[in-house]
C-alpha positions as CSV (number, residue, x, y, z in Angstrom):
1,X,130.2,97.1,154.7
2,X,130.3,95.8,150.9
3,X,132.8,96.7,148.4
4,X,131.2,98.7,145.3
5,X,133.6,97.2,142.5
6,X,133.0,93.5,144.5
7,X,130.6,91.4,142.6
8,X,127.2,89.9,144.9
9,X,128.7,86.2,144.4
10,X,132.3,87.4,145.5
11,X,130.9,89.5,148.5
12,X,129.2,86.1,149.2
13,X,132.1,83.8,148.7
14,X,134.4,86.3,151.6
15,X,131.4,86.1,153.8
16,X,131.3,82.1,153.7
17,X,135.5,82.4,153.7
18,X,135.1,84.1,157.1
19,X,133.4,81.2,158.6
20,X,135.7,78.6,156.9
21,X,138.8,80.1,158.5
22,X,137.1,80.0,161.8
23,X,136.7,76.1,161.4
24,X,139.8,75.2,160.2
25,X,141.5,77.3,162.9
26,X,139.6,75.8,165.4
27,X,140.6,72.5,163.9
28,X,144.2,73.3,164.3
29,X,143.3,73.6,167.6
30,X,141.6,70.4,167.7
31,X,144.7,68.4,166.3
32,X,147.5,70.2,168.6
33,X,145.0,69.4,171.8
34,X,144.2,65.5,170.2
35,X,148.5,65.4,169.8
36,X,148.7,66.4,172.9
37,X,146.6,63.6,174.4
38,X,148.3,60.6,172.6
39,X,151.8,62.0,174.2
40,X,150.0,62.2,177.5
41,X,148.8,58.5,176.9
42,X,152.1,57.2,176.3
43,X,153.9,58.6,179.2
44,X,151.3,56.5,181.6
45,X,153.2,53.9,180.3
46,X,155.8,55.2,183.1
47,X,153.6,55.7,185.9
48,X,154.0,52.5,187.2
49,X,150.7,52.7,188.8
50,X,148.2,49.6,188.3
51,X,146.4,49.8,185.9
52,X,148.2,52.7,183.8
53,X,148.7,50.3,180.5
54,X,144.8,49.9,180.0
55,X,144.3,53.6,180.8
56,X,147.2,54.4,178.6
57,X,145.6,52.1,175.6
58,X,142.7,53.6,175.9
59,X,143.5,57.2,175.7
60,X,146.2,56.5,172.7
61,X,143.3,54.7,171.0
62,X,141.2,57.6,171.0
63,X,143.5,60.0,170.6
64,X,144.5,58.3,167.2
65,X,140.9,57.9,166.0
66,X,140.1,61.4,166.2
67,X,143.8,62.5,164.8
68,X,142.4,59.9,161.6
69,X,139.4,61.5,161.5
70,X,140.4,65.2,161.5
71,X,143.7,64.2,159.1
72,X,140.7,62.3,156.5
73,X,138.3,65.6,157.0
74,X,140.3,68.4,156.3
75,X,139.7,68.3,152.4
76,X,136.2,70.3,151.5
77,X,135.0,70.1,155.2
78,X,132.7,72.6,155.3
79,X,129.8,72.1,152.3
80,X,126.6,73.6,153.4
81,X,124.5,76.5,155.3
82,X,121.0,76.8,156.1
83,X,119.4,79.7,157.0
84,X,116.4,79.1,159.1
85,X,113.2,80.8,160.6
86,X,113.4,80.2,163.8
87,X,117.4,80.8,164.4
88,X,119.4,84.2,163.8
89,X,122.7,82.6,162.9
90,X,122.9,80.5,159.9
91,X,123.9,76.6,160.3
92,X,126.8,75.3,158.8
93,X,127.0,71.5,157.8
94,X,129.9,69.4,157.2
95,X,131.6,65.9,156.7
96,X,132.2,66.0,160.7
97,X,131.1,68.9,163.8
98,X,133.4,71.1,165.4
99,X,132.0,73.0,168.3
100,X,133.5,76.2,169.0
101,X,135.0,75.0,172.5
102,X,137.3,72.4,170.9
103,X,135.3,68.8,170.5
104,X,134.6,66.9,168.2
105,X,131.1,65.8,168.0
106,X,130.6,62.0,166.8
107,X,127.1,61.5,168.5
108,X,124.3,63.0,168.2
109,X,125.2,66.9,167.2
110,X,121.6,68.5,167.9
111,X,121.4,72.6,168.9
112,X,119.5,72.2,172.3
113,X,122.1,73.8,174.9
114,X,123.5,77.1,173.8
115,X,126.4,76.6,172.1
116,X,126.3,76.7,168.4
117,X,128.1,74.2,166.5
118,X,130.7,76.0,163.9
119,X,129.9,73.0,161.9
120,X,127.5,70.1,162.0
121,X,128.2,66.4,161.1
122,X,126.4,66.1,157.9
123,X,124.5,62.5,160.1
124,X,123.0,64.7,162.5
125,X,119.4,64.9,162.9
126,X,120.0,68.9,163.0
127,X,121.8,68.6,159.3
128,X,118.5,66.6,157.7
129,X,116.9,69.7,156.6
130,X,119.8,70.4,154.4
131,X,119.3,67.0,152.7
132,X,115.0,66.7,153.1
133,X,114.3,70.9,152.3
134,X,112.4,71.3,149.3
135,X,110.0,74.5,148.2
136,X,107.5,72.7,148.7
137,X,108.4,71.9,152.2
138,X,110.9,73.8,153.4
139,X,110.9,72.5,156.8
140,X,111.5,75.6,158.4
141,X,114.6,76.5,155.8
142,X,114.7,80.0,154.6
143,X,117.7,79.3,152.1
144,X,119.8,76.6,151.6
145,X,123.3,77.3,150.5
146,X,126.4,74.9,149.1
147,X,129.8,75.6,149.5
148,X,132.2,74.6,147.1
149,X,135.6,74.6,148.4
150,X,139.4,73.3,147.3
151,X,141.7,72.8,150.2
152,X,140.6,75.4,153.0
153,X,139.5,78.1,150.3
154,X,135.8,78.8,149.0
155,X,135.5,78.8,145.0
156,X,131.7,78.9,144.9
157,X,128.5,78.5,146.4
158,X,125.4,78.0,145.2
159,X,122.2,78.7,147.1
160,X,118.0,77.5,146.8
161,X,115.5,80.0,147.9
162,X,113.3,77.7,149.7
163,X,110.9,80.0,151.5
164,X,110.6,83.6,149.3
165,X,107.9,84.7,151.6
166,X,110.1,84.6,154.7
167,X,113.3,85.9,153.5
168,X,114.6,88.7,155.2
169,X,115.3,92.0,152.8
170,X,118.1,92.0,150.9
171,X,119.2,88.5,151.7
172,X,121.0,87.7,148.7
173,X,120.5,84.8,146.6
174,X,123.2,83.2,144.3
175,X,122.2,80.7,141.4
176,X,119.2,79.4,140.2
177,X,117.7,79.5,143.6
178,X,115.2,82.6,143.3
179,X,113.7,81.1,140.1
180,X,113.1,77.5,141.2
181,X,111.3,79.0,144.5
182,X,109.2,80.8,142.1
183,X,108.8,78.1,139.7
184,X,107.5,76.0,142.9
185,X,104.6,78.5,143.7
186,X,103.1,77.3,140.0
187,X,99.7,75.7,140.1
188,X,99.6,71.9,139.3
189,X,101.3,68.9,141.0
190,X,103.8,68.5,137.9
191,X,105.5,71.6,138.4
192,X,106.1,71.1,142.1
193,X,107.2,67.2,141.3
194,X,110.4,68.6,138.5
195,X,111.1,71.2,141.3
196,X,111.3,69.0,144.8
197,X,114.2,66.4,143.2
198,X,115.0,62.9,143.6
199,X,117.3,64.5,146.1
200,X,114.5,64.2,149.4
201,X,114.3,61.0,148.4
202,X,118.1,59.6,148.2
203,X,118.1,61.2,152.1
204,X,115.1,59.2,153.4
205,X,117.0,56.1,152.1
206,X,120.1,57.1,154.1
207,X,118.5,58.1,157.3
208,X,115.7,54.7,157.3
209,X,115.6,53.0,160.8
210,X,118.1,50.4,160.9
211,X,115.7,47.4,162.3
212,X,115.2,45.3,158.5
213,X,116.1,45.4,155.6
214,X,116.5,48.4,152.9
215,X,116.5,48.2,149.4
216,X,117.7,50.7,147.2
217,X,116.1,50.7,143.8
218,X,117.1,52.6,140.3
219,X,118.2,52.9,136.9
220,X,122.0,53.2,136.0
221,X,123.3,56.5,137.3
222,X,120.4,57.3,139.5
223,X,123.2,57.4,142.9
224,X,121.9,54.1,144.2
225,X,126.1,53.2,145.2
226,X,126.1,57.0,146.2
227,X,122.9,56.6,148.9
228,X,124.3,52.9,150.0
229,X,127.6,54.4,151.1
230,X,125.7,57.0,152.7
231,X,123.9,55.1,154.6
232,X,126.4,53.0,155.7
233,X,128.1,55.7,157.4
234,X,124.9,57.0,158.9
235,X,124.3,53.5,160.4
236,X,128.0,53.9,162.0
237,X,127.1,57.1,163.1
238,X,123.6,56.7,164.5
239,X,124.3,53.5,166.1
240,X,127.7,52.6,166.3
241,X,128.0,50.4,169.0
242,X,125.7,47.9,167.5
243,X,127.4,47.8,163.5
244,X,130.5,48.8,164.8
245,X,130.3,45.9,166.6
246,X,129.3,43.6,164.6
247,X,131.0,45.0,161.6
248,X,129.7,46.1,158.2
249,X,130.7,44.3,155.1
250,X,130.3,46.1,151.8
251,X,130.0,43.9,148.8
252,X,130.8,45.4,145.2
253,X,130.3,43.6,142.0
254,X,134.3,43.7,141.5
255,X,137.9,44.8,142.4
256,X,137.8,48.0,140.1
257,X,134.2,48.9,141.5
258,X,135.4,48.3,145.1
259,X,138.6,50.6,144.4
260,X,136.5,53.3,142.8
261,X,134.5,53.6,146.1
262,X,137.1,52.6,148.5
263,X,138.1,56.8,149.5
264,X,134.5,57.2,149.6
265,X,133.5,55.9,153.3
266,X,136.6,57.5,155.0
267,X,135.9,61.3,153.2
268,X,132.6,60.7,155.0
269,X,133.6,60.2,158.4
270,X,134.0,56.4,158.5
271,X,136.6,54.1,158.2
272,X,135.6,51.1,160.1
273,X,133.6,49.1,157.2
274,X,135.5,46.2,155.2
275,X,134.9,46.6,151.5
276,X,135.0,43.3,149.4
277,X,134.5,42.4,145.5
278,X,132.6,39.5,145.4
279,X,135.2,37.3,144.0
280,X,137.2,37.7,147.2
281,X,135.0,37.4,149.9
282,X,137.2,34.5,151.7
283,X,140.3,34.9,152.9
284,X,142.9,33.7,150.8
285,X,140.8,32.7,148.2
286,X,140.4,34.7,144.4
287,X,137.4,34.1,142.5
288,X,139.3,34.0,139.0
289,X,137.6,31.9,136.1
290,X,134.4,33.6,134.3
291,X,131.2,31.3,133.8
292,X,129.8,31.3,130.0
293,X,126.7,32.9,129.3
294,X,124.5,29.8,130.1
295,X,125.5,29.7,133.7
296,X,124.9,33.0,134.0
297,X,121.6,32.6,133.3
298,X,120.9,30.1,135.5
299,X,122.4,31.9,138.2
300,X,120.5,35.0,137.6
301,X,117.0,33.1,137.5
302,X,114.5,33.5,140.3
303,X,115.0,29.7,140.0
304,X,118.2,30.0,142.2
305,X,116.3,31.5,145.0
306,X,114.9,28.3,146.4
307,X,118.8,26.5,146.1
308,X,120.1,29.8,147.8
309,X,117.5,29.4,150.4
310,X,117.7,25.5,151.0
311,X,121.7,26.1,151.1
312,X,121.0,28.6,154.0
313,X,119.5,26.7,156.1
314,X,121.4,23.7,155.8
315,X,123.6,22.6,158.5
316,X,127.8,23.6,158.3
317,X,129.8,20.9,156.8
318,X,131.1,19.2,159.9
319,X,129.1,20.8,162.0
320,X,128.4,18.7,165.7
321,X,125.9,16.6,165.6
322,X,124.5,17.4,169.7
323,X,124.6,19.8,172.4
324,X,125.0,19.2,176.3
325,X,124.6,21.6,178.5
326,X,125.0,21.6,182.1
C-alpha cells in the first residue's frame, strides 16, 4: 500500500531500497562465509596430512579473491532493473551477481534453473538487454530502470519505457521514459535513429567475440576509453582462462591518463589487467625526453607502418642462430 503525501518517484526509490537491502545483507553474508573460508584454509596448514599446503593455498587464494572482489564492489553495486515480458519478477543488474543462496557468480550468470539471481553481473549474457534495449527493439524489455545509489542507499532512478503496448497498468514510469517511447512510435527512420542512442552501439563493441582484432572508432568524448575498459573486463569475464592467462596489457597515452583510469577496471569486477603509459612499458626504464614537432610527424605518417612492420619481423638481437631437436 502507497503512502498519499509520498511522491511517485519516492514510492519508487523505497521500492528499489527494499531490494538493495536484500543484496547488501546477503553480501554481509557473503563476506562472513568467504572469512570464514580463508581461516579454514589456514588451519590445514596444521593438519599435517600430505598434501594439506597445496589444498590450504588454494582455498586461501580463493577465499582472498572473492573477499577483493566483494570489498571493491560494495560502492553503487546494484545499477539497473529490467522488467521483462516473459518474467514476473523484475531483473536486477549489477557490477557483480549475488544469488540469493550465498555465491558469487563469476561465470556465466544466465536464469535457466530456478533460482533468481538478486543481482546479475553486468557481463552476463542475461544483463545484455539492459545494455542492447532500445524502443525500437526492446528485446523483450518492458522498462528499463537505473538506479542511482551512494554507499548502500538509493538517491534516484531513472527509468525508459521501452515497450508502452505491453506495460502492465499502472506500472509507473519515472523520467523521460514515457515520452521517448512515444517519440519512437513516430514515422520516419530519423526519429527512431535520435531515439535508439549510440548506447546499443558502445555494448556491441564490448561484448564482440574475442577471436581478432577490435577497433574502437570516435571523436573526442564519444566513450571510446569508456567501451575499451569495458571490454576488457568482459574478455576477463567471458573467457578468463585464456586472457587471464596470458595477461592483458592496457596501454594509455600517459601517466596522468593511466591514473585517471586506473580505479576503473577494479569498480568493474576486474583487477587482473596491468595498466602502462606508453613511456614505461619496460621495466625499469622511463621514457622522459619529448621529440620536436618534426619527429612527431614522421612518427605519425603512414610512412612508419612499413619500418614498424619490417622491425616486427625481424629476428631478436642475439637471438640463436639454429635449433636441434631430438
Amino acid at each position: 500500500m502507497s503512502d498519499s503525501h509520498t511522491s511517485p518517484l519516492e514510492q519508487e526509490i523505497a521500492y528499489e531500497q527494499r531490494h538493495v537491502d536484500r543484496v547488501y545483507i546477503q553480501l554481509a553474508r557473503v563476506r562472513e562465509s568467504v572469512a570464514k573460508m580463508e581461516a579454514s584454509g589456514y588451519r590445514l596448514s596444521g593438519a599435517g596430512v600430505p598434501g594439506s599446503l597445496v589444498d590450504r593455498d588454494a582455498m586461501v587464494f580463493h577465499a582472498a579473491r572473492q573477499r577483493h572482489i566483494l570489498d571493491s564492489e560494495h560502492e553503487g553495486l546494484v545499477f539497473g532493473r529490467l522488467d521483462l515480458r516473459d518474467h514476473t519478477k523484475p531483473r536486477y543488474v549489477g557490477r557483480i551477481g549475488i544469488r540469493e543462496d550465498g555465491s558469487i557468480r563469476e561465470t556465466d550468470d544466465t536464469t535457466a534453473d530456478d533460482i533468481e539471481p538478486l543481482v546479475i553481473d553486468w557481463r552476463a549474457p542475461a544483463a545484455e538487454p539492459f545494455y542492447r534495449a532500445t524502443a525500437a527493439h526492446p528485446l523483450g524489455v518492458i522498462r528499463r530502470r537505473m538506479i542511482q545509489s551512494s554507499g548502500e542507499k538509493v538517491t534516484g532512478i531513472e527509468d525508459d519505457l521501452l515497450d508502452p503496448d505491453a506495460a502492465p497498468p499502472g506500472m509507473t514510469v519515472i523520467g523521460d521514459g514515457a515520452l521517448l517511447a512515444a517519440l519512437a512510435k513516430a514515422k520516419g527512420t530519423g526519429m527512431r535513429d535520435i531515439v535508439a542512442t549510440i548506447q546499443e552501439e558502445q555494448d556491441l563493441a564490448i561484448r564482440a567475440p574475442g577471436s581478432g582484432v577490435t577497433v574502437v572508432e570516435g571523436g573526442p568524448g564519444t566513450g571510446k576509453t569508456a567501451v575499451a575498459l569495458h571490454r576488457a573486463a568482459y574478455l576477463l569475464y567471458y573467457d578468463r582462462a585464456r586472457f587471464a592467462g596470458g595477461g592483458v596489457l592496457i596501454v594509455g597515452p600517459s601517466p596522468v591518463f593511466v591514473s585517471y583510469i586506473s580505479a576503473v577496471l577494479p569498480s568493474l569486477g576486474e583487477d587482473s589487467a596491468t595498466l602502462r603509459s606508453l613511456g614505461e612499458l619496460v621495466d625499469g626504464v622511463v621514457a622522459t625526453r619529448e621529440e620536436t614537432s618534426a619527429v612527431h610527424a614522421i612518427k605519425g605518417s603512414l610512412k612508419m607502418r612499413r619500418i614498424l612492420r619490417r622491425a616486427a619481423e625481424d629476428g631478436v638481437p642475439g637471438q640463436p642462430e639454429g635449433l636441434r631437436m631430438t
